[in-house]
C-alpha positions in Angstrom: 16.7 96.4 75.8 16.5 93.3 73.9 13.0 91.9 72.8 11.7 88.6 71.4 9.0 87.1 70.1 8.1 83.3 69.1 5.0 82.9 67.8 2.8 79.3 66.7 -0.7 78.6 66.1 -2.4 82.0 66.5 -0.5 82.2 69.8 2.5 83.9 70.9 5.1 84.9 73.5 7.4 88.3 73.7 10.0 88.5 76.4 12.4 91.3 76.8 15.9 91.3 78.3 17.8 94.5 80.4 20.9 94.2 78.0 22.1 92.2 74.9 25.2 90.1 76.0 27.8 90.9 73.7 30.2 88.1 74.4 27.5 85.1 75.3 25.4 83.8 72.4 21.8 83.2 72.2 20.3 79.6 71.5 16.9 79.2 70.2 15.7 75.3 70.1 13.7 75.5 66.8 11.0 72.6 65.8 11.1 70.7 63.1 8.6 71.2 60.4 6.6 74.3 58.8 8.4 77.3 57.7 11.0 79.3 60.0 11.8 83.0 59.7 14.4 85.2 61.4 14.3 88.7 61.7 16.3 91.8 62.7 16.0 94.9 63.7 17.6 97.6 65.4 17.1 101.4 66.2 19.7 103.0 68.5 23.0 101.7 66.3 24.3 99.5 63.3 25.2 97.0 64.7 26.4 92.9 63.8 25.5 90.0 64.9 26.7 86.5 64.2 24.5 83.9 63.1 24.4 80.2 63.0 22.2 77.5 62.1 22.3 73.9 63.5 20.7 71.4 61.5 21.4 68.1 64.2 24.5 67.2 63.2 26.3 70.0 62.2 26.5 74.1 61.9 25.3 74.4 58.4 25.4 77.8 58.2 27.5 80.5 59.9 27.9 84.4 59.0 27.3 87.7 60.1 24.2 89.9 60.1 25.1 93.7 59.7 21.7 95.5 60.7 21.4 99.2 59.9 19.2 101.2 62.0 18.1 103.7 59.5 17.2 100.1 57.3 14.0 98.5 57.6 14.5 94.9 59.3 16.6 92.3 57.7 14.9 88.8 57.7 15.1 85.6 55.6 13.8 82.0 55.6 15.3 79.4 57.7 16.4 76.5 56.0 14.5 72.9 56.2 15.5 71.3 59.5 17.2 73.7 60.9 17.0 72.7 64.7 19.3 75.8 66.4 19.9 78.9 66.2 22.8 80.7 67.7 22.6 84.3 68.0 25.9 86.4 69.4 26.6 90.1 68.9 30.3 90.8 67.5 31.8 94.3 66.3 31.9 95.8 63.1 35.3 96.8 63.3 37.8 96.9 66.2 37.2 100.4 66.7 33.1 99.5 67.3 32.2 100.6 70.6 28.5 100.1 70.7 28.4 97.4 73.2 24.7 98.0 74.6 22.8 99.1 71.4 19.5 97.0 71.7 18.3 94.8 69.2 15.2 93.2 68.4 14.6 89.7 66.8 12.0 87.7 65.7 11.6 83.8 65.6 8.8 82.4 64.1 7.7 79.1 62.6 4.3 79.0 60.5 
């Protein structure tokens, strides 16, 4: 199962998905303004994912996550005016066969 939460104001929303597609990216439409944080997490598998960042014009940043389950959860700040973010699952190696391991993430802007 893959969860989500985005959270502004003092309130909040989670919602949960049956699998994590592996080929189909996530996009997250992020607002402008405060501070944005990204988090991962994961507890079945390491897994990878790829991340980008949009800014309006262009991809600004692009590169992979590597998120070990044994870890705590890997987060860091979003740049200013970041206005997407793509999230897509990809393989460590070609040998990875963890296609369903779930993996949690957390948007937030403060």
């Amino acid at each position: 199962m893959v969860s989500w939460s985005t959270s502004r104001g003092g309130s909040s929303t989670t919602s949960t998905a049956s699998s994590w597609p592996s080929r189909t990216p996530t996009r997250a439409t992020v607002r402008s303004g405060g501070d944005g944080y990204l988090s991962f997490g994961s507890d079945w598998a390491d897994v990878r994912l790829r991340v980008a960042l949009h800014n309006g014009t262009t991809w600004t940043v692009v590169k992979n996550w590597d998120i070990i389950a044994g870890n705590a959860r890997l987060a860091e700040k979003l740049p200013a005016g970041t206005q997407k973010v793509s999230i897509g699952r990809v393989k460590k190696s070609a040998g990875d066969m963890v296609d369903n391991a779930p993996v949690g993430w957390l948007l937030e802007y403060v």
